[in-house]
py3Dmol code that shows the C-alpha trace and the ligand (Angstrom):
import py3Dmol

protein = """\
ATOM      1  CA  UNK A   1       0.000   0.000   0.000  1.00  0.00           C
ATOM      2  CA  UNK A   2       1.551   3.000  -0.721  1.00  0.00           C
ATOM      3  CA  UNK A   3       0.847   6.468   0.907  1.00  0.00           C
ATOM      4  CA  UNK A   4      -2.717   7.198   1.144  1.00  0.00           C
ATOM      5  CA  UNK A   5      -4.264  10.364   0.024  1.00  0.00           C
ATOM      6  CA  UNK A   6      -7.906  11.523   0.802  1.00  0.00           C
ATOM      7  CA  UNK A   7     -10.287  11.625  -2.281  1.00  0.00           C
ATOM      8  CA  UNK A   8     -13.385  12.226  -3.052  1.00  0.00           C
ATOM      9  CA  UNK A   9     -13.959   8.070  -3.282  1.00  0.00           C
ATOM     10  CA  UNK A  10     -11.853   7.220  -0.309  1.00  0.00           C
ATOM     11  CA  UNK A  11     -12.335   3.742   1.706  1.00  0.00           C
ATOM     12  CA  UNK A  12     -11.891   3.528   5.151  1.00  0.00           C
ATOM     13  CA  UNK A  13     -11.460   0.157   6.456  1.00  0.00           C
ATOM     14  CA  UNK A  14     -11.928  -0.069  10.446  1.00  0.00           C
ATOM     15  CA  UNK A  15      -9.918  -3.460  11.178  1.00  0.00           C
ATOM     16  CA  UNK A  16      -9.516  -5.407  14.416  1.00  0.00           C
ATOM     17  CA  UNK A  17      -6.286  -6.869  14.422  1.00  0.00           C
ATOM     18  CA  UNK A  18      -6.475  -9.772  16.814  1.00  0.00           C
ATOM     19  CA  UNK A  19      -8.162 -13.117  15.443  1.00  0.00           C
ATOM     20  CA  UNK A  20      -9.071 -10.615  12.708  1.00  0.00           C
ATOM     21  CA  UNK A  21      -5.595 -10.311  11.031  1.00  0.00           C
ATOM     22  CA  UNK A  22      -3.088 -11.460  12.972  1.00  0.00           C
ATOM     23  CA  UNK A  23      -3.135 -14.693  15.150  1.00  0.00           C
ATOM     24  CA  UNK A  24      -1.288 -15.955  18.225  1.00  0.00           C
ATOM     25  CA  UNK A  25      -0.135 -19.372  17.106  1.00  0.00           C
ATOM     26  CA  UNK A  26      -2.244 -20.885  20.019  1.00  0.00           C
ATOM     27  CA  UNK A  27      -5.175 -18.758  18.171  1.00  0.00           C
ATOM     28  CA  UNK A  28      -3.774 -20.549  15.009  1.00  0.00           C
ATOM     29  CA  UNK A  29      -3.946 -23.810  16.074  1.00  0.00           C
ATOM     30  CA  UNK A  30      -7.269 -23.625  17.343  1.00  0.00           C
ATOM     31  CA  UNK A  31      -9.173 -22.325  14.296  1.00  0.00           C
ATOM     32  CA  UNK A  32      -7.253 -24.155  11.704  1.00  0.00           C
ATOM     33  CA  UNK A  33      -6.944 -22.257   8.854  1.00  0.00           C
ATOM     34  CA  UNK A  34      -3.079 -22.008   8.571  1.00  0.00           C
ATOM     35  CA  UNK A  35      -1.047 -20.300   5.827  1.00  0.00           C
ATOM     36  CA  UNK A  36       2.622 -19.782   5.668  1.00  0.00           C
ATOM     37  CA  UNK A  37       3.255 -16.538   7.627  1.00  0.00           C
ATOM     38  CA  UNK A  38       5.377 -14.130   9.424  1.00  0.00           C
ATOM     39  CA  UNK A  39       5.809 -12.826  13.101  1.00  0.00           C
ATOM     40  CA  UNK A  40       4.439  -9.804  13.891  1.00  0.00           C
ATOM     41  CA  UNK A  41       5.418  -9.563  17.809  1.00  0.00           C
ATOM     42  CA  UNK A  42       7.959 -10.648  19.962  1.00  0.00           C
ATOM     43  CA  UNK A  43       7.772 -10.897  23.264  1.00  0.00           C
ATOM     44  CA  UNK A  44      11.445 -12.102  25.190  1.00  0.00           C
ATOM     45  CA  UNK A  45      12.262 -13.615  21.686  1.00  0.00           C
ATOM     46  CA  UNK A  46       9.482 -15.492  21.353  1.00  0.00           C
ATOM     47  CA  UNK A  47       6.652 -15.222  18.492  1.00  0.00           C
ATOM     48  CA  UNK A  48       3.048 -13.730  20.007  1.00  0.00           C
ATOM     49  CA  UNK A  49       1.343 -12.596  16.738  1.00  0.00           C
ATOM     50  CA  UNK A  50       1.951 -13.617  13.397  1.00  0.00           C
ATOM     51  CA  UNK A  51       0.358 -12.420   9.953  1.00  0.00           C
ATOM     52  CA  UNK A  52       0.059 -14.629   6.655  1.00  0.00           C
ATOM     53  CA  UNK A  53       2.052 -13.375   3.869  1.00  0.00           C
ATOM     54  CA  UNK A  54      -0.808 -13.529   1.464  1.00  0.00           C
ATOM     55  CA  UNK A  55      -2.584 -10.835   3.665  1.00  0.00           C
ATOM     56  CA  UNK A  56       0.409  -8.661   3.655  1.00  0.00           C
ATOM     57  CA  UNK A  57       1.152  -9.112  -0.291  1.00  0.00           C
ATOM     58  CA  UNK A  58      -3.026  -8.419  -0.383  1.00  0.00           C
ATOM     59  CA  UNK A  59      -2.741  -5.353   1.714  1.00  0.00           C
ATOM     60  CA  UNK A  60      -0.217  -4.265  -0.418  1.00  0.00           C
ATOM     61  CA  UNK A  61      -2.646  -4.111  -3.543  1.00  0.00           C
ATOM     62  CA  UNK A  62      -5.022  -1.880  -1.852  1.00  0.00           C
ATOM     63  CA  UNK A  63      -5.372   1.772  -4.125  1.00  0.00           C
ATOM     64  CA  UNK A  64      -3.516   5.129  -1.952  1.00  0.00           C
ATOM     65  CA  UNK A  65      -7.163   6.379  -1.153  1.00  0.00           C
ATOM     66  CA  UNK A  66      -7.780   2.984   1.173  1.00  0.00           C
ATOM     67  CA  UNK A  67      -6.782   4.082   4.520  1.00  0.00           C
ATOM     68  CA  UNK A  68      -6.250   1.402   6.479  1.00  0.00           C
ATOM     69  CA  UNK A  69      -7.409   1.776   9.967  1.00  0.00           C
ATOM     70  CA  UNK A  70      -6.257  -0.627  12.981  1.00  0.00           C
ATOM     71  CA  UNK A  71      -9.192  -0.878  15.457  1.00  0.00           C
ATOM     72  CA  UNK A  72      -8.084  -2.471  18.313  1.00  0.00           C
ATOM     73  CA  UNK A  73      -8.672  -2.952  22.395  1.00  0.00           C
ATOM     74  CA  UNK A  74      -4.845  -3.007  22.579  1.00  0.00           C
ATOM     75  CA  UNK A  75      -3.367  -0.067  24.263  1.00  0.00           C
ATOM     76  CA  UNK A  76      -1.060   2.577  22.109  1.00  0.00           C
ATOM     77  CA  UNK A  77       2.206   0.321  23.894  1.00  0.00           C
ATOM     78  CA  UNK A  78       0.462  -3.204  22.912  1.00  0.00           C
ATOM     79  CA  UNK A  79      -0.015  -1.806  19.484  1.00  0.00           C
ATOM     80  CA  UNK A  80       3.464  -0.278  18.858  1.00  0.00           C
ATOM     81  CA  UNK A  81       4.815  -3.701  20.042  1.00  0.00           C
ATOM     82  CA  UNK A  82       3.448  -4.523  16.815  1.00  0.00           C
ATOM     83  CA  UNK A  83       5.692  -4.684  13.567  1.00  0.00           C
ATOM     84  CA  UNK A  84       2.883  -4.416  10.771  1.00  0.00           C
ATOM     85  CA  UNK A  85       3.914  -4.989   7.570  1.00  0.00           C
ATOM     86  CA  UNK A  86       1.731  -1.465   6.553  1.00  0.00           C
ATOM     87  CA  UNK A  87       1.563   1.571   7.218  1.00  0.00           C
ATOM     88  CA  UNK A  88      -0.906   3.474   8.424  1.00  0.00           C
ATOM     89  CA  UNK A  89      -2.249   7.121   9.305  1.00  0.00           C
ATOM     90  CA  UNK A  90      -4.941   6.819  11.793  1.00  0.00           C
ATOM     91  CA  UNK A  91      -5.456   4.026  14.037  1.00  0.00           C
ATOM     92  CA  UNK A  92      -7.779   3.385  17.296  1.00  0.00           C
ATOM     93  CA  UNK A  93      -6.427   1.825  20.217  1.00  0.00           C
ATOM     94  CA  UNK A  94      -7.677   0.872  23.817  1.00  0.00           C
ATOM     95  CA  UNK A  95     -11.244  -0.245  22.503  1.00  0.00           C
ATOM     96  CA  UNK A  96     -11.847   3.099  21.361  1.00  0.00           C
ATOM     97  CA  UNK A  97      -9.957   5.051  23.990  1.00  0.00           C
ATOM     98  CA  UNK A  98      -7.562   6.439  22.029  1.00  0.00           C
ATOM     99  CA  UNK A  99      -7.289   8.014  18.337  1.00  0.00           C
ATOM    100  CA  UNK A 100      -3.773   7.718  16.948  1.00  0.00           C
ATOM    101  CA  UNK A 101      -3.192   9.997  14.107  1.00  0.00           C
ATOM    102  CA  UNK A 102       0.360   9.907  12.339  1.00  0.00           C
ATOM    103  CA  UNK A 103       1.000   7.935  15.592  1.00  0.00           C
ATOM    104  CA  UNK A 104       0.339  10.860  18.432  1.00  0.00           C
ATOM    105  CA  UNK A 105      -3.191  10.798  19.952  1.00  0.00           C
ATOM    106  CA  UNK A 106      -5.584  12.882  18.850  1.00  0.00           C
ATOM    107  CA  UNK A 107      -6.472  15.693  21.875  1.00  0.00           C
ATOM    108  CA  UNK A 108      -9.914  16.472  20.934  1.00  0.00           C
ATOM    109  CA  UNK A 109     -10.755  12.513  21.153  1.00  0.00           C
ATOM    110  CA  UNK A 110      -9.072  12.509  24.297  1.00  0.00           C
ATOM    111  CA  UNK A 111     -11.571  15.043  25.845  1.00  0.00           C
ATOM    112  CA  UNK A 112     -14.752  13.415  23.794  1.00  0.00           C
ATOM    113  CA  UNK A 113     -13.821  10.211  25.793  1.00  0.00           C
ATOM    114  CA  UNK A 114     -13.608  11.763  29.286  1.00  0.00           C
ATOM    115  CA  UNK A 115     -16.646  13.452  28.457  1.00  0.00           C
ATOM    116  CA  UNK A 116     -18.253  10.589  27.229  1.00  0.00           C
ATOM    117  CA  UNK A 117     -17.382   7.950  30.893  1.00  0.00           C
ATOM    118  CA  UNK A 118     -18.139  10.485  33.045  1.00  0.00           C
ATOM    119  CA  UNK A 119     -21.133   8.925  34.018  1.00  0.00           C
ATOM    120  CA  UNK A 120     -19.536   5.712  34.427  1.00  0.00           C
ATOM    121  CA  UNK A 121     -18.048   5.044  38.261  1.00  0.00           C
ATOM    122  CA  UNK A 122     -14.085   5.417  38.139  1.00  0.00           C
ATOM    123  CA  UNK A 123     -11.799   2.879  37.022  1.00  0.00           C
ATOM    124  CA  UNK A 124     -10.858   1.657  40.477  1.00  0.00           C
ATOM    125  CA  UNK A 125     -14.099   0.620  41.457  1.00  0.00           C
ATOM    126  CA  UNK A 126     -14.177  -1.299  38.093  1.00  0.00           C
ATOM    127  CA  UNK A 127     -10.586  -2.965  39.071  1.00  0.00           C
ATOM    128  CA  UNK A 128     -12.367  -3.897  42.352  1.00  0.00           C
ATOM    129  CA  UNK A 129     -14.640  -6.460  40.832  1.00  0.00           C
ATOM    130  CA  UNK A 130     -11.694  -7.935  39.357  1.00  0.00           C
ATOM    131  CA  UNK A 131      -9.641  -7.853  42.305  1.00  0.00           C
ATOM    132  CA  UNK A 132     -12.244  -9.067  44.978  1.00  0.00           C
ATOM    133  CA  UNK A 133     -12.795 -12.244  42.303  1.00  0.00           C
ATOM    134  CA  UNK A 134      -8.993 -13.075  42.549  1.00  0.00           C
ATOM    135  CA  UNK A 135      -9.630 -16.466  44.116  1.00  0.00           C
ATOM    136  CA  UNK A 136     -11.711 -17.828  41.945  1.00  0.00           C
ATOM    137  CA  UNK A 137     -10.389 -20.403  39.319  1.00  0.00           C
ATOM    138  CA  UNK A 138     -10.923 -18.677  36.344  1.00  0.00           C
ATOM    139  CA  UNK A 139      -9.401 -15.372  37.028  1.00  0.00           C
ATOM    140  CA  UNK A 140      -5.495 -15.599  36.697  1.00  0.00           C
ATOM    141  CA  UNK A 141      -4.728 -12.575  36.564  1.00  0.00           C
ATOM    142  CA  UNK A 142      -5.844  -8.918  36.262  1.00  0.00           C
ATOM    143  CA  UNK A 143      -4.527  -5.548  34.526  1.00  0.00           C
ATOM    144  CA  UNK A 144      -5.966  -2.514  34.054  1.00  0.00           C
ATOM    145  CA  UNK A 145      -5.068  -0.707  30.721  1.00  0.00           C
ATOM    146  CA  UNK A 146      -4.212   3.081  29.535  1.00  0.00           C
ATOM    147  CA  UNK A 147      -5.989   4.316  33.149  1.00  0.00           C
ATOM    148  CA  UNK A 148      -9.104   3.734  30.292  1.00  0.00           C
ATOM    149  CA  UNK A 149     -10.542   0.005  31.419  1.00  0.00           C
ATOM    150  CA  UNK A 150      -9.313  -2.997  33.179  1.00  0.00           C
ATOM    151  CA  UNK A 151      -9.289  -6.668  32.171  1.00  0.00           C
ATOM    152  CA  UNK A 152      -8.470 -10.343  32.752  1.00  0.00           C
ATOM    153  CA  UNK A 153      -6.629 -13.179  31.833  1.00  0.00           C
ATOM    154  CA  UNK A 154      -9.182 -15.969  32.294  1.00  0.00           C
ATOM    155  CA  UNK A 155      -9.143 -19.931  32.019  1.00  0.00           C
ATOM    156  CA  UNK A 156     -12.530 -19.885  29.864  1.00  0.00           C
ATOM    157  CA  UNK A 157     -12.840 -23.548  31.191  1.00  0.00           C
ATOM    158  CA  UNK A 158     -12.585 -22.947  34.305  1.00  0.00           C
ATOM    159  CA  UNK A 159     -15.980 -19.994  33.806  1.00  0.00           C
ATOM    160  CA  UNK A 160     -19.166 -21.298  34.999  1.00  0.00           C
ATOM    161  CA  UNK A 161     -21.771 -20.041  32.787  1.00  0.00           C
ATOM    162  CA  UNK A 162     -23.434 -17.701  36.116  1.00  0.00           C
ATOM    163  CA  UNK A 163     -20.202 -16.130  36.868  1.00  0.00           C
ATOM    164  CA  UNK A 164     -20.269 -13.979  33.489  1.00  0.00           C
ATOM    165  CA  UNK A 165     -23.689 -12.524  33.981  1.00  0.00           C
ATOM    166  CA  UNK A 166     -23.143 -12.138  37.353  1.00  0.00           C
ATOM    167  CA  UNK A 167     -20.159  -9.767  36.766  1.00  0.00           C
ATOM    168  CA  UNK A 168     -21.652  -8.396  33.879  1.00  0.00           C
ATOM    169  CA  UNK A 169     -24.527  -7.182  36.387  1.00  0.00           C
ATOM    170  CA  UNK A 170     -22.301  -6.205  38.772  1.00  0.00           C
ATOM    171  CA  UNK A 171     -20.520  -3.821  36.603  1.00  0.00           C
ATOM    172  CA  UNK A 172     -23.815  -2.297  34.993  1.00  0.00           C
ATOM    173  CA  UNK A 173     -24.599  -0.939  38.471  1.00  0.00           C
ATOM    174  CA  UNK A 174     -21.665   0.939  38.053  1.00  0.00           C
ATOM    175  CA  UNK A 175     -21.998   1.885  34.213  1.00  0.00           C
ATOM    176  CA  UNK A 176     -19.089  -0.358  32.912  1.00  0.00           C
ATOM    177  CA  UNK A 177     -19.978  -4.018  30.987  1.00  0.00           C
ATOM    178  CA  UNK A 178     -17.972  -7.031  30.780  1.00  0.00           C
ATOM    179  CA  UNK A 179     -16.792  -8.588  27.929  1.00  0.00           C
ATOM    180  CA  UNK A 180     -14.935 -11.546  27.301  1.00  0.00           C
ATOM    181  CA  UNK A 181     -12.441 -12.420  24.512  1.00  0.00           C
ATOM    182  CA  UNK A 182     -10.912 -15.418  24.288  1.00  0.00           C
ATOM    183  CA  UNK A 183      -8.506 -15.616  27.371  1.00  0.00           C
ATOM    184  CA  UNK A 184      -9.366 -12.021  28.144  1.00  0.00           C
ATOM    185  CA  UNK A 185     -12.157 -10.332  29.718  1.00  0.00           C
ATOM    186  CA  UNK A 186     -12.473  -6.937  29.826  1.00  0.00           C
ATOM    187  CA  UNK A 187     -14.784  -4.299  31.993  1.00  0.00           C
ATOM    188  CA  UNK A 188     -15.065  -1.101  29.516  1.00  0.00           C
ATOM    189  CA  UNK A 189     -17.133   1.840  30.896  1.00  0.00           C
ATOM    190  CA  UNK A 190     -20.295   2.478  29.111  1.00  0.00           C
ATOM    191  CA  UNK A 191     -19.141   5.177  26.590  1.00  0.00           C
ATOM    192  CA  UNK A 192     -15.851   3.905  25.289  1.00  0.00           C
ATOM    193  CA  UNK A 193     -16.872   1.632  22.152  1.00  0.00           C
ATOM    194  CA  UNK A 194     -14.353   1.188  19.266  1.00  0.00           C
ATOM    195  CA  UNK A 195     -17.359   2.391  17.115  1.00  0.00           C
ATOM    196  CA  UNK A 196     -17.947   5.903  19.087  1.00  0.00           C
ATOM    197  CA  UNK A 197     -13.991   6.679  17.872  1.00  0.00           C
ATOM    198  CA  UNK A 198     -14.823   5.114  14.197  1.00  0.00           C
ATOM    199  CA  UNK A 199     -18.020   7.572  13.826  1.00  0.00           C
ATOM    200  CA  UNK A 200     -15.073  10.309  14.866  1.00  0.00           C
ATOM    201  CA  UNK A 201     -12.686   9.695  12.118  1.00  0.00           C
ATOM    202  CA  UNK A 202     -15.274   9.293   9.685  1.00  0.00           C
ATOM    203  CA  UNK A 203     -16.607  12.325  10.280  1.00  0.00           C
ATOM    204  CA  UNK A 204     -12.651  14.095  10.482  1.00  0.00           C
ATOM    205  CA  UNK A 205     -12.084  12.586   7.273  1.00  0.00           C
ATOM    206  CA  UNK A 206     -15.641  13.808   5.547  1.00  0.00           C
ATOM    207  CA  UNK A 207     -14.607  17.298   6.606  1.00  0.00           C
ATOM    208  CA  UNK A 208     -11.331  16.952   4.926  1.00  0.00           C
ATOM    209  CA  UNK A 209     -12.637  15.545   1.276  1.00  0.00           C
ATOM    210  CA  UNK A 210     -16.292  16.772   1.853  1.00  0.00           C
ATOM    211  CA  UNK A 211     -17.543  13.534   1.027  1.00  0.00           C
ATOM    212  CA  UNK A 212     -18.217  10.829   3.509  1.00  0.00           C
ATOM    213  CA  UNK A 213     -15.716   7.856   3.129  1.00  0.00           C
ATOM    214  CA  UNK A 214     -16.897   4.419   2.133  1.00  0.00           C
ATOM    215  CA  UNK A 215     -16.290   2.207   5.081  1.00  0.00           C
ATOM    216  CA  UNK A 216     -15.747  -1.390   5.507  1.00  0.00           C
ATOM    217  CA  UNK A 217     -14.795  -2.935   8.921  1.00  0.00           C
ATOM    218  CA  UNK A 218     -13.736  -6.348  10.135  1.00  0.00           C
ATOM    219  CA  UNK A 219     -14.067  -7.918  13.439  1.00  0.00           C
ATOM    220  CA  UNK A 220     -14.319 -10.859  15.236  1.00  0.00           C
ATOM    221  CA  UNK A 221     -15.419 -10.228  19.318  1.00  0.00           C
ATOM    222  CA  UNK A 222     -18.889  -8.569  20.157  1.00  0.00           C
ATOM    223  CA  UNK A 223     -16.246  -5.315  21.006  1.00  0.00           C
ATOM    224  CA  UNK A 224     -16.503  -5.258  17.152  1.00  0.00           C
ATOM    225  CA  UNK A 225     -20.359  -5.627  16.493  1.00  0.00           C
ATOM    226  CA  UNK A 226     -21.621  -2.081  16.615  1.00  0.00           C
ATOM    227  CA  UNK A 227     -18.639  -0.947  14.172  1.00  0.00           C
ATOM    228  CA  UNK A 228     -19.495  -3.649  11.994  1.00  0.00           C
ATOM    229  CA  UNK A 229     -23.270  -2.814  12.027  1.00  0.00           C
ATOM    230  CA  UNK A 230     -22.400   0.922  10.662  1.00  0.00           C
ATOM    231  CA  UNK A 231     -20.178  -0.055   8.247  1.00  0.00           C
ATOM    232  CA  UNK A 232     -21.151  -0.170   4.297  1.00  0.00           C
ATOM    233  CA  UNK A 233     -19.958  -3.762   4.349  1.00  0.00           C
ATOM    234  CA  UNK A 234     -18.565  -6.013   7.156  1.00  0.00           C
ATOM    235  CA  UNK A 235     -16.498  -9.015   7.650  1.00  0.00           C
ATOM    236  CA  UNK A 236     -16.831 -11.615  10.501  1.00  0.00           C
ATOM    237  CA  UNK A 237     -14.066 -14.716  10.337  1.00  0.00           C
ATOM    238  CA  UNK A 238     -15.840 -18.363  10.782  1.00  0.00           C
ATOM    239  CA  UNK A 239     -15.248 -20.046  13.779  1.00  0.00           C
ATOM    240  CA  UNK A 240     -15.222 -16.142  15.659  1.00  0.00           C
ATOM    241  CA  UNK A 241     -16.972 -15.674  18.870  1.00  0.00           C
ATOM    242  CA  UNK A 242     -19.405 -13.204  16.579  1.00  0.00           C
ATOM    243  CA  UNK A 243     -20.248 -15.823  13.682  1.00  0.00           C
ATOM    244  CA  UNK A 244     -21.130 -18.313  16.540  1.00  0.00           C
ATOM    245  CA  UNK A 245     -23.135 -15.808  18.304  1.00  0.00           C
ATOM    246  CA  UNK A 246     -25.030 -14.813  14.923  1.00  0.00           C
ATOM    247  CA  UNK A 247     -27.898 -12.432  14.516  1.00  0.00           C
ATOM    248  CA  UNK A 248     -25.035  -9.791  12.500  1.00  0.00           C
ATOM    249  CA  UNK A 249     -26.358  -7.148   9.668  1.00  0.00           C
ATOM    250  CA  UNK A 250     -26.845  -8.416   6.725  1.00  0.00           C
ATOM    251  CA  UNK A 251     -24.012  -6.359   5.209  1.00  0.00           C
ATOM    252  CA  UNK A 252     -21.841  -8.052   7.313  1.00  0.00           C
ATOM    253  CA  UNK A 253     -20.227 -11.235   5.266  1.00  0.00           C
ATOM    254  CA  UNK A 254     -18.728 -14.265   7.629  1.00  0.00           C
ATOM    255  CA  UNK A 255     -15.693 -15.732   6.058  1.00  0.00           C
ATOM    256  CA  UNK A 256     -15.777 -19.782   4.880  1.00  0.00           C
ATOM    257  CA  UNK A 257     -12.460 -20.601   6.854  1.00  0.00           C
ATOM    258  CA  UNK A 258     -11.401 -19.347  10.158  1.00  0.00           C
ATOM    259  CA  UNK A 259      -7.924 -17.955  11.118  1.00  0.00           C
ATOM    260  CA  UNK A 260      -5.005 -17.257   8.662  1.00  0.00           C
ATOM    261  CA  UNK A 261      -7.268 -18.115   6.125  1.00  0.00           C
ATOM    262  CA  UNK A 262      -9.879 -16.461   7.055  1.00  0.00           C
ATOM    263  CA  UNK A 263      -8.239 -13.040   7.215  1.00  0.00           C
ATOM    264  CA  UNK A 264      -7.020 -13.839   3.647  1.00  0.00           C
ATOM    265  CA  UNK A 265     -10.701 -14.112   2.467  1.00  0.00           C
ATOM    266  CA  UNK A 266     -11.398 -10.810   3.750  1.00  0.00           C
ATOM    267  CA  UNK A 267      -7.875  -9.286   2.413  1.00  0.00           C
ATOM    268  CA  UNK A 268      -8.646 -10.167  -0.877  1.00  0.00           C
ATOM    269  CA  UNK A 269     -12.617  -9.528  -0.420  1.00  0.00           C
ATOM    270  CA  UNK A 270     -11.334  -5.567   0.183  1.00  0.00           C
ATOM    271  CA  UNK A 271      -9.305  -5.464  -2.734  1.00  0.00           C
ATOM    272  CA  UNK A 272     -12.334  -6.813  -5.023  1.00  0.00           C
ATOM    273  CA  UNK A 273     -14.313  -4.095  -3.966  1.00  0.00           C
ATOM    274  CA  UNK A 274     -12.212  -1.747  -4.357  1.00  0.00           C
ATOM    275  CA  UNK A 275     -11.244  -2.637  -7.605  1.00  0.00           C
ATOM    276  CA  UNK A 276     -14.891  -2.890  -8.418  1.00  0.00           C
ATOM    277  CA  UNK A 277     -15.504   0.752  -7.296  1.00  0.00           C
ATOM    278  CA  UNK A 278     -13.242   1.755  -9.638  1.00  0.00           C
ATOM    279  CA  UNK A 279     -14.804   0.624 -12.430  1.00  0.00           C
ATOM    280  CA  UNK A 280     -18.347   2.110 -11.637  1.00  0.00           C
TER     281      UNK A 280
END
"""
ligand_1 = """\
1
MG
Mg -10.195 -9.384 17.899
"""
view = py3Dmol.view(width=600, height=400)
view.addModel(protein, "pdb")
view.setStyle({"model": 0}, {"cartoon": {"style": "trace"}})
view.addModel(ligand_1, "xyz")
view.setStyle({"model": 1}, {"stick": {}})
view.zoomTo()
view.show()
């Protein structure tokens, strides 16, 4: 992909980046899927994330007026750990938390957001759930994440099916949610949604070209849902917590393979269309 430039008939692609694009090989090995690939992070030399090579040489086709836009619940350090094989010009981080633009976050986002979990309780209280649950089985562990949210590391077999709801309710008393993802659950205020900060840049980038941007998104958690359902067209890997759960938009389009291969459907799904666009 080369440098993008705003135009008239821009795309903006809103893409999760964890069992979206890029897969742990643990992740790997449990959806099948797998295509020869390269290591995206390191952590103490050894490989966390990984991305196939046919998404990268895919991502590569995509026209200058695609602007590729990482959506993730990773904080700004988790996602500069990353070594991407694009590059890109906006980005969201911490579920919607943060708006990177030309790396630096964006201040007027930064104010929205404290605006918009001010009537959620602070983050400490959130924490506290987590904390007063540290005995149980499943919960091995507990973070909390760019002062924005807090989360888990979970054994997902050792979670009853009450204890979710139960800490679900318990955090809607206090205006945050739970939701899990994979080995991870996380407690976001009410207010920071990866699709609030995608409704933001769209609207920062229609002011710049004075046309509104086609969008496409990809995602594969329920953090993802709502920025899939305002997206022009959306992509859901098989095998993904969302394609189990069903009941998506039906411009949202759920991949025949899961993992590596998955992520290659949609690669090359994005380049169609916008090859398509261009000949309208
Ligand atoms: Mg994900």
């Amino acid at each position: 992909m080369n440098a993008q430039s705003l135009t008239a008939d821009s795309v903006a692609i809103t893409a999760d980046l964890d069992q979206t694009l890029i897969f742990s090989p643990r992740a790997s090995a449990r959806l099948g899927g797998g295509l020869p690939c390269n290591p995206v992070e390191h952590i103490d030399g050894v490989v966390i994330s990984e991305i196939a090579q046919t998404v990268s040489e895919h991502i590569d086709l995509l026209p200058p007026r695609v602007f590729l836009i990482p959506a993730t619940t990773r904080t700004v350090d988790q996602l500069n750990r990353l070594q991407l094989p694009f590059a890109y010009q906006y980005a969201i981080a911490a579920n919607g938390g943060v708006v990177l633009v030309d790396g630096f976050p964006d201040s007027s986002w930064d104010a929205e957001v404290q605006r918009r979990v001010t009537a959620a309780a602070p983050l400490n209280a959130a924490h506290a759930l987590l904390t007063q649950r540290a005995d149980r089985p499943w919960l091995l562990r507990s973070y909390r994440a760019a002062e924005l949210f807090c989360y888990a590391i979970v054994d997902p077999t050792e979670l009853d099916a009450n204890e979710l709801p139960e800490l679900d309710e318990a955090c809607a008393q206090i205006g945050w949610r739970a939701r899990p993802q994979g080995r991870k659950l996380y407690l976001l205020p009410n207010g920071l949604a990866k699709e609030a900060a995608v409704t933001f840049l769209l609207e920062k980038l229609c002011a710049q070209s004075g046309q509104r941007p086609r969008h496409f998104a990809a995602g594969d958690a329920e953090v993802d849902r709502a920025m899939l359902g305002i997206a022009d067209i959306g992509w859901v890997p098989a095998g993904s917590p969302l394609a189990l759960a069903g009941d998506l938009p039906p411009q949202v389009r759920v991949t025949d393979a899961g993992g590596h291969s998955g992520a290659a459907q949609i690669v090359g799904e994005w380049v169609t269309e916008c090859i398509a666009d261009e000949r309208h």
